[in-house]
N, C-alpha and C positions, 0 to 999 in steps of 0.2 A: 346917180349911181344905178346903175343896170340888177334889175335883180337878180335876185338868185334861182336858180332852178330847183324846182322842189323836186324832193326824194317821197315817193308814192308808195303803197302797198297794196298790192289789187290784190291780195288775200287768196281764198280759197276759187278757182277759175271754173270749177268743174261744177259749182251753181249756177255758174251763167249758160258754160258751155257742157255739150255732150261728147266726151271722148271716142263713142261709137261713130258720132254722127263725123267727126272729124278725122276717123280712120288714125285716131291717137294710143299708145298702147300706156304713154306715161305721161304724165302731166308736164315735164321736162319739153316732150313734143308739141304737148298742145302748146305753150306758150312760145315757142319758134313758130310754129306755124301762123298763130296770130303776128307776132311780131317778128317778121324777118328781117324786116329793114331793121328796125332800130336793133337789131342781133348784129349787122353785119355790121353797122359802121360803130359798133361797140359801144352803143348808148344803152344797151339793155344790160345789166348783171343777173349772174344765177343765183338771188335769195329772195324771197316771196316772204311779206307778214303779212299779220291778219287785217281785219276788213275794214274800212271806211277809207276803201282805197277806189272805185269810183266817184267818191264824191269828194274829194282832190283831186281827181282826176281831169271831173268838169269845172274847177273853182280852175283849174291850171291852164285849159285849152279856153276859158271864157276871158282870163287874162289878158290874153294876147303874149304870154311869154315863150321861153323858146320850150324847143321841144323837152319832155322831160325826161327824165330817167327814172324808168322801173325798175322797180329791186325786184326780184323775183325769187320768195323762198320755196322750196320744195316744201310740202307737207311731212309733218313723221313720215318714218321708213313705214312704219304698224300700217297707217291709212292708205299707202299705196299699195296693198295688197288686197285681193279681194275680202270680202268682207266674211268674217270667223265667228260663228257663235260660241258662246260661252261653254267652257269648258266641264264636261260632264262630271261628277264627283268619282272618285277611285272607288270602286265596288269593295262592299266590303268581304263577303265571301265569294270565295272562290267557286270556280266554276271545275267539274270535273266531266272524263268523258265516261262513256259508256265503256272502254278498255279498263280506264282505269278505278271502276266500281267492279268489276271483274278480279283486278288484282288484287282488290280491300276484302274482295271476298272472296278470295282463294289464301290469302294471307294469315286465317285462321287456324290454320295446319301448318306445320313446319313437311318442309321438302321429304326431311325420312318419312314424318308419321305417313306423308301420301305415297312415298314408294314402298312402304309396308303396305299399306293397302292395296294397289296396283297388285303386290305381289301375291298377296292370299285371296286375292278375288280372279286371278290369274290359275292362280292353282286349284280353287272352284270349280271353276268352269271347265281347267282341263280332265280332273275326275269325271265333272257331268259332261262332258262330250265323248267319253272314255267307258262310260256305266251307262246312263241313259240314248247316246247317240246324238247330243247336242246343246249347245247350250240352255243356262238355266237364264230365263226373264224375270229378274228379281222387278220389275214394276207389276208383272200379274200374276206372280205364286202367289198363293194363298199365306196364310202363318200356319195350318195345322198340312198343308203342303211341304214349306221350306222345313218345316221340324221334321217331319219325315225323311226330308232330305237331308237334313244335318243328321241324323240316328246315322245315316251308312255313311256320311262322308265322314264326319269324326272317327268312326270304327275301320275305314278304309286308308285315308289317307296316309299314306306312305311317301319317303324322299327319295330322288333317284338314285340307282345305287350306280356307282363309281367304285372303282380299284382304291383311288384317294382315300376314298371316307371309310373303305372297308378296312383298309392299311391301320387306319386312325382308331377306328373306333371298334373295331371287330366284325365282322358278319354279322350275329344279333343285333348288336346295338347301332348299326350301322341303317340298319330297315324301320327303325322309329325311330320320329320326332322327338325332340327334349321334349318335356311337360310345359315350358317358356313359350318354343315355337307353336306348340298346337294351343296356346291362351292366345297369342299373337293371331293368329287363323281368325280365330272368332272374334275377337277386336276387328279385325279389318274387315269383317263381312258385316259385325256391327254399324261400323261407319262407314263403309258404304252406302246401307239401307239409310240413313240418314243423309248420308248426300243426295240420295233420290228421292227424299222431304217423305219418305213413309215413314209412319209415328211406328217403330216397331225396335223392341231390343230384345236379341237373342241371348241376351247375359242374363237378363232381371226376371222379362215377360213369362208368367206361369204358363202361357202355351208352350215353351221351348222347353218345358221341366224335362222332358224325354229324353231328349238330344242332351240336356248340362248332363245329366244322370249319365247317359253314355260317356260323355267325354270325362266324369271324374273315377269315373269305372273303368273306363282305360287308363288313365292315369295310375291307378293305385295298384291294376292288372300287372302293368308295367312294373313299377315297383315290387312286387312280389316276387316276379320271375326274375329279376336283376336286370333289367332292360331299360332302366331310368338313371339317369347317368346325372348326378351334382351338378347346382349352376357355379361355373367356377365364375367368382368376381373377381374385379380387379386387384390386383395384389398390393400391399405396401410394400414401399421399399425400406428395407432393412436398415439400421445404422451403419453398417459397414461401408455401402454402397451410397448414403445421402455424406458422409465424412469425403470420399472419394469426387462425388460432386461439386462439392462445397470449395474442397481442395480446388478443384479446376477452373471451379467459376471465378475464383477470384486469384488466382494463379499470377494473372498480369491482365492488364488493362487495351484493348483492341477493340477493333467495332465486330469482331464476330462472337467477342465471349461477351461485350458490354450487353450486344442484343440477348443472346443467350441468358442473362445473368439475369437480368429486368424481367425478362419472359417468365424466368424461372421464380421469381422471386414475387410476382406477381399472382401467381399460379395457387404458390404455397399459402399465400396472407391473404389474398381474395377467395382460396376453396373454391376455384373454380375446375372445368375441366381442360383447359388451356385452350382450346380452336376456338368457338364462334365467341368466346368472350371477348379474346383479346382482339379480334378483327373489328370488331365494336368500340374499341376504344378510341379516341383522339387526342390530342393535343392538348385539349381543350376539356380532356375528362376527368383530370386530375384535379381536387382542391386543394389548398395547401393551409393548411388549423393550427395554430398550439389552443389547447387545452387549458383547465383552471390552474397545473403547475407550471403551465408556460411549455408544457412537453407539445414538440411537433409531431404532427401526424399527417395522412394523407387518406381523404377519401373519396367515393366518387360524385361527381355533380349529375350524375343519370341511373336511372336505372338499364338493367343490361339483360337481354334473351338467354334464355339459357334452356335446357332437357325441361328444368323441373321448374320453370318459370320464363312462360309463352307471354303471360301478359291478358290480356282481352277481359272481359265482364266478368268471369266465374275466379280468376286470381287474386288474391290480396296482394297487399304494398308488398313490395318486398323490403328486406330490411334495410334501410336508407344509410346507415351509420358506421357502416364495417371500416375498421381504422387500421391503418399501418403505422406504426408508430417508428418513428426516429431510433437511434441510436450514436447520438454524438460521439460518446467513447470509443466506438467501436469501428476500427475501419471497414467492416463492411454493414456498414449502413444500409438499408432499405433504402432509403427515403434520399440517400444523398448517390444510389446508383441512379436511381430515376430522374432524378434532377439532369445528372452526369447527359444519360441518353438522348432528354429534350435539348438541353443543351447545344446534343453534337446534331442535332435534327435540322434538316431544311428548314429555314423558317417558313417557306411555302409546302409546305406537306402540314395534313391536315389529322396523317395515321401516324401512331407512336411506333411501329417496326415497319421499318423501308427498308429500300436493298442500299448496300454498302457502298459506299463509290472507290472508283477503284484507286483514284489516290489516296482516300485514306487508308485501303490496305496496304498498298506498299509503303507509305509512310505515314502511319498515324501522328506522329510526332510532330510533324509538319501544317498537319492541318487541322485548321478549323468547326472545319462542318465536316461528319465522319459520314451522313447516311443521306440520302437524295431524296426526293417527293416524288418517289415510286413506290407503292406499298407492298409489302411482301403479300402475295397469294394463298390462296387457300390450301393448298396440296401443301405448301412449304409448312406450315402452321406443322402438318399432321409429322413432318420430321425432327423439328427442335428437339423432345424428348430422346427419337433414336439417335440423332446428333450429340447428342450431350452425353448419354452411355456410354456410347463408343468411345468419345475424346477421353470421359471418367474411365475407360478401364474398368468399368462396372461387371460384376456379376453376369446379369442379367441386361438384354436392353427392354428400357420400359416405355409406356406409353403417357402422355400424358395425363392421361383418367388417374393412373398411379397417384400423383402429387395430390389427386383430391384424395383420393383414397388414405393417401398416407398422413395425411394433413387433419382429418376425423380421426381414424385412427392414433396419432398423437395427440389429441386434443382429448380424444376418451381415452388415453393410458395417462394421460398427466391430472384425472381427476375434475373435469371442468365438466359444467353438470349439460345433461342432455337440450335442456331448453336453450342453454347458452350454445352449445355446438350446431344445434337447429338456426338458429341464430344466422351462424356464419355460414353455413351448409344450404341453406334455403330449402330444407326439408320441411315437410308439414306433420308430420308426423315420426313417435320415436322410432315405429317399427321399421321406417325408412332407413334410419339414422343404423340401427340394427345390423341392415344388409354389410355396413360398411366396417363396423366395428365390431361387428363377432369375432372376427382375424383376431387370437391371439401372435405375439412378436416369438419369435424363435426361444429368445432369454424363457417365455412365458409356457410357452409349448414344450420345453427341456427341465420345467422346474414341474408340469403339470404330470410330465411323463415319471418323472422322479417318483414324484408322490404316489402315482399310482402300480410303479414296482414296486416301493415298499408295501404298499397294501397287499400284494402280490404274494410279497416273500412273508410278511409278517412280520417285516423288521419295521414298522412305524416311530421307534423312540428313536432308532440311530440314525434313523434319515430326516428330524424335525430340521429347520431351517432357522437359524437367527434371521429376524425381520431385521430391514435395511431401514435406515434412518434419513437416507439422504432423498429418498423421492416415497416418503409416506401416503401420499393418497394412490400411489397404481402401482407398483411392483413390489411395495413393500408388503401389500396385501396376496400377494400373489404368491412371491415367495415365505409367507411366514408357515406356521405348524397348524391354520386355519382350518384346511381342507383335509386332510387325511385326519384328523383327531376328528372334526365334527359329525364325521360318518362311523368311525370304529365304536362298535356294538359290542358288550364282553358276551362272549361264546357259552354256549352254553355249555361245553366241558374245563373252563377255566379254572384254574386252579387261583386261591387265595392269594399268590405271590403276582399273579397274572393281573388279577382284579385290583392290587393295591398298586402296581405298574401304568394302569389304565387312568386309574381315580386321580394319579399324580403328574399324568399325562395330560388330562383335561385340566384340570386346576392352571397346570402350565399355561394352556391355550389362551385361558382365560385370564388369564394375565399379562400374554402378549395381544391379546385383543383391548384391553384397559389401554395397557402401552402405546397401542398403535393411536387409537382415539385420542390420549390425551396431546400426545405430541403433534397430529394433526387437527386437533379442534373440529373434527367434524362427524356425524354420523358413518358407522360404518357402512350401510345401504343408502346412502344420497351419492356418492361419487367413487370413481375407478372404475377400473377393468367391471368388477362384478355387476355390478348394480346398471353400468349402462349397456350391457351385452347384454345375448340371447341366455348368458349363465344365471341369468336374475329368473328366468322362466323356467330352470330345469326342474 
């Protein structure tokens, strides 16, 4: 019987041979090039194994049998590529450029606080190019120089006069600064001197005592002659006008009142000032809780930039826990508008207010996804409040700062203590809290003015007021017989009848002040209108 041809494995070829030296680019080559005959009359296959494949090779030609057949396996794909060193490990910190250590440390200031400075280092200099004939070089004045110079520029500094502002404000008061704008002045020459690393502050430093004395000596100058004119703050919106809102937002369901509605709603239960908050929000910044009675709520998974919380080394936490809470009974839900919005949201949008798409305006009914993964802009932000006025038939159109304002404001008439309002306000202090809730409400201002006609006329017993029973910690106090009896003094030409009128008058008070206490369980100077206003300092 003839034998058999063996099946060989000549293995790895590229230890015997050099693929340079053979002008081969693949191992595929070199083994044609060696073997071309037995390639062409199809005695050779393309699969190659490994090695002890010369030495069958000589057991096979020593034989004397026939020719054999080479299998020829290619090597891994891996090994026929040049040869890879081991792969480095992932770095673990990042590498940053010199641009972007630039905007880590320009990031320290928000955009206004630097264009407030720009503007009052602006207006510096164009006084000193105006007085002196040139600018001032705040890297080589002196400190007992710049106070010099601060003495005439505080006392000079005037705003350009315009037709506008004289329209507005008068001729006099049109030629000075608020007392605000010219504190602002010396803030921003402050930080500037500090952006150009000189250790100097014109607020504190006992060299500047000259120039502060100047500037509070004009301020009060001011004040005398009538040339200081009230910081008007943000107003609250009245009941009449949040009823009228309220009405609209929830009027009927579309993706222009839904955005609107959320915005709004957002504004009031966060106490925010409605722009850079909610442009900071995502998708993804909502958590969603029930509480120990199983009550839902909503708060946020971040903290948020805001006027009065920048963030950086000198800020504390801010308050982590501020909760929106559910309202299952109620069709208009907080918590199940928000829901509503994400909902109708691209699932690829990553902002909670996007623009509208236009099939869902023309037919919302029809569609699924109401809003795209295009996010609303910054300018738009600053219109949603004057949007919402106008559609409310409102009074007044107001601004978004309003909603904080009215939002403290409600929270210090409904007796909720100052710490607590701090709280949600992210104030640090009460006197902050203050600015906002001195505003008494119209009801408040119309019971105050009462009181003090009757002091007036001297009719105090016919004008007392029954206390109200139904909101005891803030208007019940307001409206009771508190304030006009705790001040009346008997006269010193009183007659007997007068004096026992008085005696019976106080006795009264003070039994509407027991009343009031007992029915709301609480001290009468811990919460309300009084005790958290600037009426607690009078």
């Amino acid at each position: 019987m003839a034998s058999q041809r063996p099946d060989f494995f000549l293995g790895d070829l590229t230890d015997i041979f050099s693929l340079e030296e053979l002008d081969c680019s693949t191992e595929t080559e070199l083994y044609e090039s060696l073997f071309d005959d037995f390639v062409d009359d199809g005695t050779v296959s393309t699969a190659i194994a490994p090695a002890e494949a010369r030495k069958e090779m000589n057991n096979a030609f020593e034989s004397g049998n026939d020719r054999p057949v080479f299998t020829l396996q290619p090597r891994p794909a891996l090994e026929m590529y040049p040869y890879q060193p081991a792969t480095t490990p992932t770095p673990r910190f990042k590498k940053v450029t010199e641009d972007h250590l630039k905007i880590l440390e320009e990031s320290r200031q928000s955009n206004s606080t630097k264009k407030n400075t720009k503007w009052g280092i602006k207006l510096f200099q164009d006084w000193s190019t105006e007085v002196l004939g040139s600018e001032t070089n705040f890297q080589e004045v002196t400190e007992e120089e710049r106070d010099k110079l601060l003495v005439r520029f505080y006392a000079e500094a005037t705003p350009k006069q315009n037709e506008k502002r004289e329209r507005k404000l008068g001729t006099e008061n049109a030629a000075e600064y608020h007392k605000n704008t010219m504190k602002n002045i010396r803030s921003a020459i402050n930080r500037h001197l500090k952006n150009l690393n000189r250790n100097i502050d014109v607020v504190r430093d006992k060299s500047f005592r000259k120039s502060n004395n100047v500037l509070d000596g004009k301020l009060k100058y001011n004040l005398q002659k009538g040339l200081s004119r009230p910081t008007k703050h943000h107003e609250s919106i009245p009941q009449n006008d949040l009823l009228k809102i309220n009405t609209y937002l929830f009027s009927e369901c579309n993706p222009v009142i839904l955005r609107y509605r959320v915005w709004y709603i957002l504004s009031m239960n966060f106490v925010s000032r409605g722009l850079e908050f909610h442009e900071q929000l995502t998708t993804g910044s909502f958590v969603f809780s029930k509480d120990e009675n199983n009550v839902e709520y909503v708060t946020l998974s971040h903290e948020t930039k805001e006027k009065n919380w920048q963030g950086g080394l000198d800020d504390p936490e801010n308050s982590a826990d501020k909760r929106m809470y559910a309202s299952p009974s109620n069709e208009q839900c907080p918590v199940a508008s928000l829901r509503l919005l994400l909902r109708k949201t691209d699932p690829r949008s990553s902002s909670v207010f996007n623009h509208c798409s236009k099939n869902a305006l023309a037919h919302p009914e029809f569609e699924d996804i109401w809003y795209t993964d295009n996010p609303v802009k910054h300018h738009q932000y600053t219109r949603f409040m004057d949007d919402i006025s106008k559609h409310s038939k409102c009074d007044k159109h107001y601004t978004a700062h309003c909603l904080r304002t009215t939002a403290i404001q409600g929270m210090n008439d409904a007796g909720i203590n100052t710490r607590h309002i701090m709280y949600m306000s992210g104030h640090r202090s009460e006197k902050s809290v203050r600015s906002y809730s001195r505003e008494c409400s119209t009801s408040q201002k119309k019971s105050i003015s009462g009181t003090l006609s009757s002091l007036s006329s001297g009719n105090v017993e016919s004008n007392a007021l029954v206390p109200s029973t139904t909101r005891p910690n803030s208007h019940a106090l307001v409206k009771s017989t508190t304030w006009p009896n705790s001040v009346v003094s008997k006269p010193p030409s009183s007659t007997s009848s007068t004096s026992a009128t008085s005696t019976h008058t106080l006795n009264q008070t003070e039994n509407t002040l027991s009343q009031v206490n007992s029915n709301t369980g609480n001290s009468f100077m811990t919460s309300g209108l009084i005790s958290n206003s600037t009426f607690s300092n009078c």
